[in-house]
Structures are given as structure tokens and as C-alpha cells.
N, C-alpha and C positions, 0 to 999 in steps of 0.2 A: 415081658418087658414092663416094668414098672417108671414111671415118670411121676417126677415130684417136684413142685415149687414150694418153694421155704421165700417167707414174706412176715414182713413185720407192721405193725400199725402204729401210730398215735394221735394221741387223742390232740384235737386241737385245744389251743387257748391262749394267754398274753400273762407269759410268767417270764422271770429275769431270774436270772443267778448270779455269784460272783463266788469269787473265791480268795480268802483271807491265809496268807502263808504266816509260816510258825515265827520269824520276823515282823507281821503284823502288816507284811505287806498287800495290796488290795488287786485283782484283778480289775479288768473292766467290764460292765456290768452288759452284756448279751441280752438280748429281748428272742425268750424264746416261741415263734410264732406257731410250731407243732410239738405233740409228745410232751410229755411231764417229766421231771426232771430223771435222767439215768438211775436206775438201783432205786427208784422212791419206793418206799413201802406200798404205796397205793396203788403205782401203774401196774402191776398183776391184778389187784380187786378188781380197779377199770377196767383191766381188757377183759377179763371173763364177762363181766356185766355187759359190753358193749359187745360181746362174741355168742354168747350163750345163743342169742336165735340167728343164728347164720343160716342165711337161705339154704333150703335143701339143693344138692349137686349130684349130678351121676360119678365124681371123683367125690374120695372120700374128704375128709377134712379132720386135722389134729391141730389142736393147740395144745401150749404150754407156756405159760408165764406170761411172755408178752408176743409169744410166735406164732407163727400161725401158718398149717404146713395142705397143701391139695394135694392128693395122691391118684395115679389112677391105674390098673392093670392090665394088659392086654396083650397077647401075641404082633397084635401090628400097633406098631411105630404114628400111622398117621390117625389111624383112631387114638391114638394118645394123646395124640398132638391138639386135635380139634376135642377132645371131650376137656381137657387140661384149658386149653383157650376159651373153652366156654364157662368153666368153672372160676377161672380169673374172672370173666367178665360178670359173672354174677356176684361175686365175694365184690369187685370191684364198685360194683351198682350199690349195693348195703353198705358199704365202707361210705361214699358219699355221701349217702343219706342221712347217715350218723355222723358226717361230719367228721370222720377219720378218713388219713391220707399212710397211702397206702407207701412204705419206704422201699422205693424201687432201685436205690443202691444196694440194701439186702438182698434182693428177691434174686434166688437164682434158680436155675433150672438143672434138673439131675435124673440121670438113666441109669438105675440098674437092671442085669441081665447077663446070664452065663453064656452070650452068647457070642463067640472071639470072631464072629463073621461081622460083627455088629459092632465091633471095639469102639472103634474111632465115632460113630453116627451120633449126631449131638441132633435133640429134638428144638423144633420153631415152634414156639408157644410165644405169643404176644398178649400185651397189657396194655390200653390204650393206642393202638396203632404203633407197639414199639415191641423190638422182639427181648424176650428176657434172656439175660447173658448164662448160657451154659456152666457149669464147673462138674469136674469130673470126679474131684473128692471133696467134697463140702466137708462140713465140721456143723453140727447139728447137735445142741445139748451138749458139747465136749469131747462129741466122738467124731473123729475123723470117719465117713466112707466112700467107698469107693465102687466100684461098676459091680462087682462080684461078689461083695461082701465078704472077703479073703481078713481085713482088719489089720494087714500087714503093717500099714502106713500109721494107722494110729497106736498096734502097740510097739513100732520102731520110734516113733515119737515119744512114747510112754517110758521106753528101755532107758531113751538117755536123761528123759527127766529124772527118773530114780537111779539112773546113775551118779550122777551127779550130785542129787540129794546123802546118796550113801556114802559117798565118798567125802562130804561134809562132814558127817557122822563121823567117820573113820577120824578125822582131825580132831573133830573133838573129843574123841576116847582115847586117842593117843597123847593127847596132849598133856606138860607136867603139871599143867595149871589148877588138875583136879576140879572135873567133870564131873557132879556125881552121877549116880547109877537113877537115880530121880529123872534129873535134867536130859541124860540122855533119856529115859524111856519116853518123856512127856514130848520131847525134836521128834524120836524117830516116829511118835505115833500122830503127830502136826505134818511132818513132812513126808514120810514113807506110805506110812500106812493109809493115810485118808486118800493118797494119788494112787493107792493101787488098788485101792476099794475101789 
């Protein structure tokens, strides 16, 4: 049985945004009081820098980019539960001290295991005296999983996105309008080929 919380960080601090539409129109100006702004070039540098000594855990621990994932392995359930609970709490204690807050509308909690006696058993792991909300098939990096790692879900998701992509394609090679054989290769290798990579 493996258990995993998937949790995000940001950094604190007192930045604003706004947003300028192709009419020149202005949004209103947000005072962001955690995290730097979405997609910024720098919030991946920050989080490695501010992750790189994460306290040692008997669960293991994976980042990436700005995630930040505790894992832990075991045949029973409630040693998952309390070695997973204590690894929160520790990730949790170094997040404060650094003055990152930990995004506990991301953070969810996941069981995989081939085990169909065990289907439905969702694990109690808490974070601050609050239990972290279950999900049975997360999306993690872009991949959908799920209890057994069967992948069903994510390449049935995949099937109809290139569906659909392909069937654009098809329009525009039929089309009279004169498509050439360029434009399609440069579509179908932006739209097919990088989603099936």
C-alpha cells in the first residue's frame, strides 16, 4: 500500500498584479499576500532553493517545479497513516520557518494498491489538526492515476483529446481552401504529436 500527499508551497510576500485586455482594458489591481505570481519564471528557482534542505522523513519526499509530493510504503494502512501524518508535520514545521504556507486546497491524499479488498479504504492523514481530503485519481505532472495503476483514465482522456485534435486536421486537409502540406505537418506536430508524446 503506498500513500501519498501531493501539496504545493508559496513563498510569502506583498506583490499586485493586474491585467491589461487587447482593448486596453484594466482589471483591478489584487494585493497578492502568498506565492509569486503563477507561471513566473522564478517560482521554480525559489521553491528548489527554499526545498533543497527539507527536513529528513521516514516518508520519502519528491518535488518538482513548485510540488511537493511525501510518499510512504507499507503493507498496513495505519502505519501509513501515522508515518504520512508525521511527515506533514514535519514538512509543515520547516514550511513556517521559512515563512511558506503550505496550499491546503492542493493537498490531497492518495492510495495506491492491487488490493480489491481494500478498494473503497480512503487513508486519515491530517495537517494542522485537519484531515487532508482524499482523491482517488489525482492528476500529478498531467498524468491522471488511479488505485492500481491500470492508466485507463488518463489514456481515455488522452484518446479523446487526439480525437478530436485529428479530426481538426482532417478539416483542414480536406478543405478547398489549400492547406499546404507545410502547415499541416507544423498543426499536426503542435497538436498531435507533442499530446502523445
Amino acid at each position: 500500500m503506498h500513500g501519498l500527499v501531493n501539496h504545493g508551497a508559496g513563498l510569502d510576500g506583498n506583490r499586485s498584479s493586474t491585467l491589461i485586455t487587447a482593448t486596453g482594458k484594466r482589471s483591478r489591481l489584487p494585493r497578492l499576500k502568498n506565492n509569486v505570481l503563477q507561471r513566473s519564471v522564478v517560482a521554480p528557482l525559489l521553491f528548489n532553493i527554499y526545498t533543497s534542505e527539507l527536513p529528513t522523513t521516514a516518508s520519502r519526499k519528491y518535488a518538482d517545479a513548485v510540488d511537493l509530493a511525501i510518499m510512504h510504503a507499507d503493507g498496513d494502512g495505519q502505519s501509513v497513516e501515522g508515518l504520512l501524518s508525521k511527515g506533514m508535520a514535519t514538512v509543515g514545521e520547516y514550511l513556517q520557518t521559512w515563512k511558506l504556507k503550505l496550499n491546503t486546497t492542493k493537498a490531497v491524499l492518495v492510495v495506491f494498491h492491487l488490493n480489491n479488498k481494500e478498494a473503497k479504504r480512503e487513508l486519515k492523514v491530517n495537517h494542522n489538526n485537519e484531515n487532508l481530503p482524499f482523491c482517488s485519481e489525482p492528476t500529478f505532472l498531467g498524468v491522471t492515476f488511479e488505485r492500481s495503476f491500470t492508466y485507463r483514465r488518463h489514456l481515455e482522456s488522452l484518446r479523446k483529446k487526439l480525437t478530436s485534435r485529428i479530426a481538426l486536421l482532417r478539416r483542414l486537409a480536406d478543405s478547398g481552401w489549400g492547406v499546404g502540406a507545410t502547415t499541416l505537418r507544423t498543426a499536426t506536430l503542435d497538436l498531435v504529436h507533442s499530446t502523445a508524446e
